[in-house]
N, CA and C of each residue as an Amber inpcrd file, in Angstrom:
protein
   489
 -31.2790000 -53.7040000 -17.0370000 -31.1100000 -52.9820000 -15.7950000
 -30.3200000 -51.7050000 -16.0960000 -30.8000000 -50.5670000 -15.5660000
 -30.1900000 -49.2040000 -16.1460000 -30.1990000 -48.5110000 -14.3050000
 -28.2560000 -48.3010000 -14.1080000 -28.2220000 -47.4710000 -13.5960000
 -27.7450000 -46.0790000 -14.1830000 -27.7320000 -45.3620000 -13.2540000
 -26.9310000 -43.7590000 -13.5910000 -25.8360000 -43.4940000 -12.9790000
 -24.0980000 -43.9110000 -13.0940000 -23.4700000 -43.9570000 -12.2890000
 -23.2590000 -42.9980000 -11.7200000 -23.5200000 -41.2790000 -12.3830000
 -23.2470000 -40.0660000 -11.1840000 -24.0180000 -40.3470000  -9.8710000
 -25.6080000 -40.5020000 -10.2290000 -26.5600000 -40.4490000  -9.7630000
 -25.9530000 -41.2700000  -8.3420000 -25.6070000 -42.9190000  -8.3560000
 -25.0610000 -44.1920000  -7.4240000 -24.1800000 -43.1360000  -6.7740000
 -23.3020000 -42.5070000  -7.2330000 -21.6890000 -42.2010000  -6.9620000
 -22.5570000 -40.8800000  -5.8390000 -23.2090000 -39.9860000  -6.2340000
 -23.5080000 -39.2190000  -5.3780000 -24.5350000 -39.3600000  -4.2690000
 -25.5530000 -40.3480000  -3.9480000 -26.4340000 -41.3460000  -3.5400000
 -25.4300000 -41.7050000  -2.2680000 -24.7600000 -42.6610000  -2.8400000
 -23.5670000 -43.7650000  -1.4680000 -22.7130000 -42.8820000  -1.2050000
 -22.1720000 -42.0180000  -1.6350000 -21.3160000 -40.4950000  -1.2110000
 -22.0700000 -40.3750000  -0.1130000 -23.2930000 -39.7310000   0.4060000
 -23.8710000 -39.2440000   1.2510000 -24.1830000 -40.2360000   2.0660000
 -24.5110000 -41.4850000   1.8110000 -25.1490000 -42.5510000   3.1360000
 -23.6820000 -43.0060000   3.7320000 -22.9000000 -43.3230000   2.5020000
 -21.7880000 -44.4210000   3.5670000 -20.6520000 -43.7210000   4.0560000
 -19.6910000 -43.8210000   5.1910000 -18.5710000 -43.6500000   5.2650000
 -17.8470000 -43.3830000   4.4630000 -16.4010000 -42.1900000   4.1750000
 -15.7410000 -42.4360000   3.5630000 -14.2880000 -42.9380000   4.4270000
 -12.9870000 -43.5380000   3.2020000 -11.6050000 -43.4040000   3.8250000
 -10.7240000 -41.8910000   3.5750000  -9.9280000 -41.8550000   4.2940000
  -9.3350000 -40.3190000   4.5480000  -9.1350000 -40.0260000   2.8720000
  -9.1220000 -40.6260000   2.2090000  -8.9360000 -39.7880000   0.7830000
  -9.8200000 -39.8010000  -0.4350000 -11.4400000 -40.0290000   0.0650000
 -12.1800000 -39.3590000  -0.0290000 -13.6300000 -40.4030000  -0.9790000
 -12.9660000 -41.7560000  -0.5460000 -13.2980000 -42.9820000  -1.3100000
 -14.6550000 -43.4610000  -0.8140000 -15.6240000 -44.2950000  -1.4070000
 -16.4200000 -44.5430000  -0.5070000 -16.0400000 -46.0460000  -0.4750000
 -16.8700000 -45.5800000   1.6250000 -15.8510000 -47.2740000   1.8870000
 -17.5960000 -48.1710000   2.2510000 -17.0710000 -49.0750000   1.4290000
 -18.1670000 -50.3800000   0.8780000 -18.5450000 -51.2190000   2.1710000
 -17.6380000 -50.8330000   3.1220000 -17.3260000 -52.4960000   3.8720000
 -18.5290000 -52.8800000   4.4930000 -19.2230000 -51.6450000   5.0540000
 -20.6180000 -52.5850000   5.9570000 -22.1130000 -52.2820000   5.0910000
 -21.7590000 -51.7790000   3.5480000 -22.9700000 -52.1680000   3.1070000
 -23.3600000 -52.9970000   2.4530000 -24.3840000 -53.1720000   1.9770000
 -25.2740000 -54.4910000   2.2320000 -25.3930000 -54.3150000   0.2690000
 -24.9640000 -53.4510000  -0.7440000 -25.1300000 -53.1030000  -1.4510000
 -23.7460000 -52.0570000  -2.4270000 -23.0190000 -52.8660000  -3.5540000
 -21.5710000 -52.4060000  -3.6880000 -21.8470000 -52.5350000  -5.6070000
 -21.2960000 -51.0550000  -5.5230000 -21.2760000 -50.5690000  -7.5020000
 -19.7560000 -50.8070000  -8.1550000 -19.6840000 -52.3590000  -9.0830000
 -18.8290000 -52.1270000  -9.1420000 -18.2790000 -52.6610000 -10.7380000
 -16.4380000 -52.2360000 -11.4070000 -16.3320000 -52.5970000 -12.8180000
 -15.5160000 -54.0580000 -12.2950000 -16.6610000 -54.8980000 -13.5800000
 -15.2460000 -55.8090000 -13.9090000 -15.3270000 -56.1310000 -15.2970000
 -13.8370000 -55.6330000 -15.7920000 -13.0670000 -55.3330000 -16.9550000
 -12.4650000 -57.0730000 -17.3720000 -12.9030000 -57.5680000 -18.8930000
 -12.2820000 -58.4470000 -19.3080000 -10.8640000 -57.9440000 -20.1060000
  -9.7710000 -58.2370000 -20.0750000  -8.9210000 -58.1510000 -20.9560000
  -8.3910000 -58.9340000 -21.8380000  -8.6570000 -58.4970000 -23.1380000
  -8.5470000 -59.0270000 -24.4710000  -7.5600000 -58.9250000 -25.2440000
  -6.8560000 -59.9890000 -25.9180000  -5.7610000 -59.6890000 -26.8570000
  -5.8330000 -60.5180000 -27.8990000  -6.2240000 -60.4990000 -29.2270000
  -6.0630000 -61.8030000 -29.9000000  -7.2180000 -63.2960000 -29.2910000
  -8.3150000 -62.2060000 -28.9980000  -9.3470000 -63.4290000 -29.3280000
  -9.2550000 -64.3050000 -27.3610000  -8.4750000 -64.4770000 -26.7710000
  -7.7120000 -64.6550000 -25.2590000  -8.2000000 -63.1790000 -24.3330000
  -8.5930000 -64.2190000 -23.1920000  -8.9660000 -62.6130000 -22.1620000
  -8.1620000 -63.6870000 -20.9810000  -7.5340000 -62.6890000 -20.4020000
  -7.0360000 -63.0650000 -18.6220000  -7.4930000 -63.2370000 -17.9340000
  -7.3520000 -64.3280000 -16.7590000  -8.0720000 -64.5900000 -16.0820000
  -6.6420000 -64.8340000 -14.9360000  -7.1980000 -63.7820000 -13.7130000
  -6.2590000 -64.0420000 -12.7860000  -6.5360000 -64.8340000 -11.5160000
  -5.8720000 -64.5750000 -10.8230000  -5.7750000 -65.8020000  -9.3870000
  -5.6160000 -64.9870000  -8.1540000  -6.6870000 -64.9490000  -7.2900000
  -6.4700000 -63.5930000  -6.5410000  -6.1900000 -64.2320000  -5.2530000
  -4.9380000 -63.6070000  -4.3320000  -4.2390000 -63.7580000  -3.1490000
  -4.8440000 -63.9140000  -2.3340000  -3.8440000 -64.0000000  -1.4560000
  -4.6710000 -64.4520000   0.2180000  -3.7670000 -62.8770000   1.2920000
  -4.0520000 -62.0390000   0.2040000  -3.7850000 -60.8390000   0.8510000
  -5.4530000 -59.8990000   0.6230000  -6.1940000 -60.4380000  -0.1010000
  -7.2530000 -59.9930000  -0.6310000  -8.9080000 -60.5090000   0.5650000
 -10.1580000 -59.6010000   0.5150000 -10.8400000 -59.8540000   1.5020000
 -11.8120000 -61.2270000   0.8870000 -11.8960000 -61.4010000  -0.0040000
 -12.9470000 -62.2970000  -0.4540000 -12.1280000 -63.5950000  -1.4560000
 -12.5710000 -64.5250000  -2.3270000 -12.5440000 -65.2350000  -3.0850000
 -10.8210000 -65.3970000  -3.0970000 -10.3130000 -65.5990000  -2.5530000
  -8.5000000 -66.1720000  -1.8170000  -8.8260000 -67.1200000  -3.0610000
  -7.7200000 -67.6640000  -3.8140000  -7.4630000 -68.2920000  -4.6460000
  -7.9590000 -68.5320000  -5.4780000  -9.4240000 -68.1800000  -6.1350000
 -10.2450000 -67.8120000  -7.3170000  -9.5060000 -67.3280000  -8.3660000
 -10.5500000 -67.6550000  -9.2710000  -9.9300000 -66.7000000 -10.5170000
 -10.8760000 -65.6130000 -10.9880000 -10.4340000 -64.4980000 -11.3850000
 -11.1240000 -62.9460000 -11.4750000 -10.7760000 -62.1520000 -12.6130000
 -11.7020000 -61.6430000 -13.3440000 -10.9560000 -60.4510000 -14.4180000
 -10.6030000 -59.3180000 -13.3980000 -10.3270000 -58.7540000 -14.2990000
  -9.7430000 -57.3400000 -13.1780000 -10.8730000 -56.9880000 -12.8080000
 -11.7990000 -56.2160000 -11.3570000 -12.6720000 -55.3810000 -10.7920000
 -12.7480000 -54.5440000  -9.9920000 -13.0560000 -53.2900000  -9.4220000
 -12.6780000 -52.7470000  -8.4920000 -14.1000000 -52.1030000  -8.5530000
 -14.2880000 -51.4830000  -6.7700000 -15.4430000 -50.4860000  -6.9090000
 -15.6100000 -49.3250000  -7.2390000 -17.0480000 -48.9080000  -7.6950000
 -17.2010000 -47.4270000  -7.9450000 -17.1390000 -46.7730000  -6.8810000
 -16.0550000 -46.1040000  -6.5150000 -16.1930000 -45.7020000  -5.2660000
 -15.6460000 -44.2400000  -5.0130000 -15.4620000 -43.2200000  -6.2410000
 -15.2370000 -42.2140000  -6.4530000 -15.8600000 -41.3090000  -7.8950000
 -15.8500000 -40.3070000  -7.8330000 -16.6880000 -39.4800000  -8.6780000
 -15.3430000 -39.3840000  -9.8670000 -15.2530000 -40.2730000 -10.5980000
 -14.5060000 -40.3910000 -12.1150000 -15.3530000 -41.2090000 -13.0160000
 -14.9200000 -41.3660000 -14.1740000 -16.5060000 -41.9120000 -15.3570000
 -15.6660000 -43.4490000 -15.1600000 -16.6830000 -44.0570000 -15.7420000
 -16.2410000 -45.4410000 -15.5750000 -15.2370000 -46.1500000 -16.4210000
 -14.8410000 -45.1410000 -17.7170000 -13.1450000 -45.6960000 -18.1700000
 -12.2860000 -45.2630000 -17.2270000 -12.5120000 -44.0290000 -17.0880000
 -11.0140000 -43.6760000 -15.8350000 -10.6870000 -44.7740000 -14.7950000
 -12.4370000 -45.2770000 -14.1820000 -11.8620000 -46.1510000 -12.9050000
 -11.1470000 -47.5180000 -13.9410000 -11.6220000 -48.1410000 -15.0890000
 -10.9380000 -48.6950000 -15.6990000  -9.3660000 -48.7580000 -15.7050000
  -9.4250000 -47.7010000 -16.5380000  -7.8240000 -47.4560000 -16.7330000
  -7.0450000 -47.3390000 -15.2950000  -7.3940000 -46.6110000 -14.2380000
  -7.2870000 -46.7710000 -13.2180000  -6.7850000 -48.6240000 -12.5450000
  -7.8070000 -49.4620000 -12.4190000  -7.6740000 -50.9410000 -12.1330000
  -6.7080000 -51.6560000 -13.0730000  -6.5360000 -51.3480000 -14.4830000
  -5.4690000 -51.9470000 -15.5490000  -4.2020000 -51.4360000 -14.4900000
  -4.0020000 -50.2190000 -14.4300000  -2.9810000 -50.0080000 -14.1170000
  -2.3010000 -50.7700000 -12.9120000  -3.3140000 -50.6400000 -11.9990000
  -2.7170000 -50.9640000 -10.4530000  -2.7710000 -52.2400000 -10.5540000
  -3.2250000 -52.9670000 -10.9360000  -3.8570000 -54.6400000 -10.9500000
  -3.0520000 -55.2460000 -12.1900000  -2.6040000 -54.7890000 -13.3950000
  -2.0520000 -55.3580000 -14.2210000  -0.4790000 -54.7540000 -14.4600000
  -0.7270000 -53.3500000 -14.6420000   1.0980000 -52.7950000 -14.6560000
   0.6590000 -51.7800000 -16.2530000  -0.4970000 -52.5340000 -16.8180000
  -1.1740000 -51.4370000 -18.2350000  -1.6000000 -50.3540000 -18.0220000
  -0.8820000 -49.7520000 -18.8290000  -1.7940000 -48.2300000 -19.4720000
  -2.2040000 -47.9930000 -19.8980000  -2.8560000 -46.7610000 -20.0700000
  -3.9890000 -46.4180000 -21.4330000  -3.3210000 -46.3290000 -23.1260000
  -2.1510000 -46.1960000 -23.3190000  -1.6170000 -46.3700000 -24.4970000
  -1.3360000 -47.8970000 -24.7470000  -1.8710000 -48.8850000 -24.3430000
  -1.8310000 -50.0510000 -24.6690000  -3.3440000 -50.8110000 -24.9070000
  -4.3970000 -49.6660000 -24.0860000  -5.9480000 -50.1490000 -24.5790000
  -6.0360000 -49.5210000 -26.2400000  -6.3970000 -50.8570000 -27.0720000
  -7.2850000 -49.9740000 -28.2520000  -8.6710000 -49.3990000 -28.1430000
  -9.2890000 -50.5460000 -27.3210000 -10.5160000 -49.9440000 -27.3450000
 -11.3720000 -50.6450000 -25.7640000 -12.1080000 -49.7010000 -25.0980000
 -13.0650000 -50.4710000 -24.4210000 -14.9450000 -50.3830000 -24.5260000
 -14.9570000 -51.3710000 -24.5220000 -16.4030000 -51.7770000 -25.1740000
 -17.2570000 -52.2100000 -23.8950000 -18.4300000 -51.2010000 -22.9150000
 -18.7960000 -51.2440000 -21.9750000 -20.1840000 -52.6370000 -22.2890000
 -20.4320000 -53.3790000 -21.3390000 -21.3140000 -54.5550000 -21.5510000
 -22.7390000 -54.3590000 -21.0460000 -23.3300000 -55.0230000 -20.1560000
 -25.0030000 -55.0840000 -20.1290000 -24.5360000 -55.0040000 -18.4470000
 -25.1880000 -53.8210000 -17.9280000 -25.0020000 -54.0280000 -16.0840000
 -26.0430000 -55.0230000 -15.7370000 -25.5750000 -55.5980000 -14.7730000
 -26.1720000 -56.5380000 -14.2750000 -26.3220000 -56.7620000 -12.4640000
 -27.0550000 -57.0770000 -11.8610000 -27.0600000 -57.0570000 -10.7700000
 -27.2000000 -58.8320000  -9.7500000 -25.9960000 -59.1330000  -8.8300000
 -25.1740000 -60.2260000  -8.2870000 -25.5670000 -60.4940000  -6.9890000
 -26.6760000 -61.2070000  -6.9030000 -27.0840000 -61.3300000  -4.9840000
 -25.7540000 -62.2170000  -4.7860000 -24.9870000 -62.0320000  -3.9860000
 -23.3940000 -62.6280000  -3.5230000 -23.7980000 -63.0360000  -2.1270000
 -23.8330000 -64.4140000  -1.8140000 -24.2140000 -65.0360000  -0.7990000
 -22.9050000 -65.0840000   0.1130000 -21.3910000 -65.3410000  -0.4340000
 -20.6120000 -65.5820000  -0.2550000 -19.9290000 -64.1940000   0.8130000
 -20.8730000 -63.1050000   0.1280000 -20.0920000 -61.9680000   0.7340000
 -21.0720000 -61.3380000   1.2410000 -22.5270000 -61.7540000   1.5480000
 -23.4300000 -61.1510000   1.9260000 -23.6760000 -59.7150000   1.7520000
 -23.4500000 -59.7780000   0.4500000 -23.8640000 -58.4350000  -0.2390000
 -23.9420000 -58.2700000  -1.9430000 -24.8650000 -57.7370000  -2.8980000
 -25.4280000 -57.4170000  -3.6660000 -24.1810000 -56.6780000  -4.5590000
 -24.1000000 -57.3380000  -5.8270000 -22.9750000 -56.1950000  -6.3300000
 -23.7710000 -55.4380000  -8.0140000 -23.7940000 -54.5620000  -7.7080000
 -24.4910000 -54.1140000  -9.0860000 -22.9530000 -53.9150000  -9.9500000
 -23.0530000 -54.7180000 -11.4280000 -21.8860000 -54.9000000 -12.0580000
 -21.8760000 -53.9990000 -12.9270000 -20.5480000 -53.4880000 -13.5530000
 -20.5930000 -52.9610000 -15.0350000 -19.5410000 -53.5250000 -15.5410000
 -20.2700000 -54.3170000 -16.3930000 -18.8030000 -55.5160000 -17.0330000
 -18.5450000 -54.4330000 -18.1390000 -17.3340000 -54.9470000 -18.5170000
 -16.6590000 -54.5020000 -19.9550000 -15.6450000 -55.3770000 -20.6630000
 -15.5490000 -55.4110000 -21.7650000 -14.3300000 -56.0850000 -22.4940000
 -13.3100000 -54.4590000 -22.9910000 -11.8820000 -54.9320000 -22.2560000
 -10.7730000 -54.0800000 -22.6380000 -10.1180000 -54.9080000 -23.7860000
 -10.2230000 -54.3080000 -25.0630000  -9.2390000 -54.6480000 -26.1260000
  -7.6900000 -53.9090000 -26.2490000  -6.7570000 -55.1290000 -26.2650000
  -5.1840000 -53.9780000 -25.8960000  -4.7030000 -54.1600000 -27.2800000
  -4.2020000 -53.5610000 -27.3660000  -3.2170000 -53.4490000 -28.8530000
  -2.1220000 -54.3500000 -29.0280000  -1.6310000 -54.5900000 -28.0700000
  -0.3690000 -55.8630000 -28.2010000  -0.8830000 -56.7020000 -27.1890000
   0.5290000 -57.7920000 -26.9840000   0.3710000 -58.9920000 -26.2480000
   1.0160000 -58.1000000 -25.1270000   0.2310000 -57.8700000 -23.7850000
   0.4640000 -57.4570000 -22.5440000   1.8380000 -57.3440000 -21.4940000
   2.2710000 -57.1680000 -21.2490000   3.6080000 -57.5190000 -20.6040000
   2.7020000 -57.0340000 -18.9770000   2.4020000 -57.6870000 -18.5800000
   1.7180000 -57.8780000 -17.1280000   2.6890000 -57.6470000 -15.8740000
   2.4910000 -57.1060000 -14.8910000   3.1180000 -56.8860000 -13.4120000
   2.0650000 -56.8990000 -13.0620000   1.6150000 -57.9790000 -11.8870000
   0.9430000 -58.1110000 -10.8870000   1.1400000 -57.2660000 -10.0180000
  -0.2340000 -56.5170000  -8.8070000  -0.1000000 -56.2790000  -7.6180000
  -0.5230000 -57.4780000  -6.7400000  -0.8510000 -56.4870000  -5.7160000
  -0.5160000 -57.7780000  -4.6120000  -1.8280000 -58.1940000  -4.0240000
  -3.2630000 -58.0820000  -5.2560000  -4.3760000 -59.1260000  -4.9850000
  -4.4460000 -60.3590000  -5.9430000  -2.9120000 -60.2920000  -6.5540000
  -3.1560000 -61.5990000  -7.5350000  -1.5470000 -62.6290000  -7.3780000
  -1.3690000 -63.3570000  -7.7060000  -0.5490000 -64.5150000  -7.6420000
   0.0080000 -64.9060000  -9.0180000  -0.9140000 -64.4570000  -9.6020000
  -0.7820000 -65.5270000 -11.2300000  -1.7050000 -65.4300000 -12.4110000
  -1.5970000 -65.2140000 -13.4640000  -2.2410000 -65.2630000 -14.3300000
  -2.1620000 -66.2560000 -15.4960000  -3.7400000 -66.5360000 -16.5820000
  -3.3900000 -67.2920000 -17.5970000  -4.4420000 -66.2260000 -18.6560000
  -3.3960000 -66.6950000 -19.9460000  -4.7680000 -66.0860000 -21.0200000
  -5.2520000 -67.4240000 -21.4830000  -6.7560000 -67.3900000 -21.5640000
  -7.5980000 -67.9920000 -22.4700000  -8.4270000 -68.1240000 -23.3430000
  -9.2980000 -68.8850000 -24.0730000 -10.2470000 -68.4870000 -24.6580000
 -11.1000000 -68.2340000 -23.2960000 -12.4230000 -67.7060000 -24.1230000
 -13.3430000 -66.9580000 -23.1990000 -14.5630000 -68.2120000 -22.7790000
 -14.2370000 -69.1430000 -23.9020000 -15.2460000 -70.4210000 -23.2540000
 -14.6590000 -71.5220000 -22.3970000 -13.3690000 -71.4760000 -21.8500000
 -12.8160000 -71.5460000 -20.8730000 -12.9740000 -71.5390000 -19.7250000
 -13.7970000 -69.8950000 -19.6870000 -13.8260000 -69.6540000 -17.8400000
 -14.2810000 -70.7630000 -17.1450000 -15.0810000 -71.6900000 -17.7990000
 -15.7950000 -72.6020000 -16.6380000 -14.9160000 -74.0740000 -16.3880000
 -13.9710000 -73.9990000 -16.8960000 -12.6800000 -74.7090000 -16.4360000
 -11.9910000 -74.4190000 -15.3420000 -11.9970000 -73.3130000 -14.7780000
 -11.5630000 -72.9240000 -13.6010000 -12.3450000 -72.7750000 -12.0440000
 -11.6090000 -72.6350000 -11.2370000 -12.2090000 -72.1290000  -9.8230000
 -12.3830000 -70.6210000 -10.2820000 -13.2100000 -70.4090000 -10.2680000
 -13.8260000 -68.8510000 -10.6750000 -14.6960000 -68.5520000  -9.4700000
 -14.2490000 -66.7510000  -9.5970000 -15.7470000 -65.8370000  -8.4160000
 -16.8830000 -66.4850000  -8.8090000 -18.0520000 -66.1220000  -8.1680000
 -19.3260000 -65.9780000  -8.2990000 -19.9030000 -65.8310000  -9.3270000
 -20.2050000 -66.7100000  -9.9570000 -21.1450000 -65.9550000 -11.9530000
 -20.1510000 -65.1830000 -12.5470000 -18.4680000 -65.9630000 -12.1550000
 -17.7860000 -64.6500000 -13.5700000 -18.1400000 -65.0090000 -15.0530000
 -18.5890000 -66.7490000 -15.6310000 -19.0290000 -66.6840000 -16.5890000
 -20.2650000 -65.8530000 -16.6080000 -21.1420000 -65.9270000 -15.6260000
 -22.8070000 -65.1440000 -16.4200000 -21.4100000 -63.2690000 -16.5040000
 -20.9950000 -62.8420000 -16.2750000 -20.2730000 -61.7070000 -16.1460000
 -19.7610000 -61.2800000 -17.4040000 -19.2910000 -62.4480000 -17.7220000
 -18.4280000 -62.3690000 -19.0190000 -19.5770000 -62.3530000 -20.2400000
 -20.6800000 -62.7350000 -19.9340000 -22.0890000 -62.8080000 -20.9180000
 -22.2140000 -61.8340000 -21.4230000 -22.8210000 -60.6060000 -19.7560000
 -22.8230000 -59.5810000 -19.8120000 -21.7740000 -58.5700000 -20.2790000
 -21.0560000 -58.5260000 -20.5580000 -20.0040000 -57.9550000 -20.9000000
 -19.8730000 -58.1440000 -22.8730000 -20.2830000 -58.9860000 -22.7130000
 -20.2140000 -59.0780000 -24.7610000 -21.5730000 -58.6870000 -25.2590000
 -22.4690000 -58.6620000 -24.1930000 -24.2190000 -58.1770000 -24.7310000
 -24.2080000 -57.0790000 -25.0450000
């Protein structure tokens, strides 16, 4: 599956609503572009626990994701979500390694999420600060995820993301 993210970004720019600072706002479509970033250290990726301050999946577990919902390339919104969601910066990614997009009929949220997974490799062991869509975190191995209450296909996610 091959999108063009300018192409999406300027596309839903024009159909949907934005919020006053200039974002596009997702909420009543039926159709949402978005990253979710594994984070890697030593072979272990995180897997967090998302709040009941959050609109969907309250007590799940989630790699970091957020939507495409502004005209920046898709490491920025990266580095962007590390930051706000974990407390990381870009001098702590070594490397990010973008995965296979994939596209998520989400029954749960009655809406379609076209994905762009990635694995973030960090250079050290993380020193993490949560915001306030998560509760808690664990690192694990990556054949793990299905030990947990997990989103929607975050293992098929995590597939995509190493393809």
């Amino acid at each position: 599956m091959d999108f063009n993210y300018d192409e999406i970004i300027d596309d839903f720019s024009e159909k949907l609503p934005k919020f006053e600072d200039g974002r596009i706002d997702y909420r009543w479509s039926k159709k949402a572009f978005v990253i979710n970033a594994f984070v890697s250290y030593n072979g272990k990726i995180l897997l967090l626990k998302r709040s009941d301050k959050v609109g969907a999946y309250q007590g799940k577990r989630n790699s970091i994701w957020g939507y495409l919902d502004e005209k920046v390339t898709l490491e920025e919104k990266i580095y962007e979500e590390l930051r706000e969601e974990l407390g990381i910066t870009k001098e702590g990614v070594k490397e990010i390694r973008p995965g296979k997009i994939h596209k998520l009929e989400d029954p749960t949220i009655n809406r379609t999420r076209i994905i762009y997974p990635s694995i973030v490799e960090l250079e050290a062991e993380p020193k993490i600060q949560l915001d306030r869509e998560h509760t808690e975190y664990k690192r694990i191995r990556p054949e793990e995820i299905k030990d947990f209450d997990i989103v929607l296909d975050l293992d098929t996610t995590y597939q995509y993301a190493i393809a």
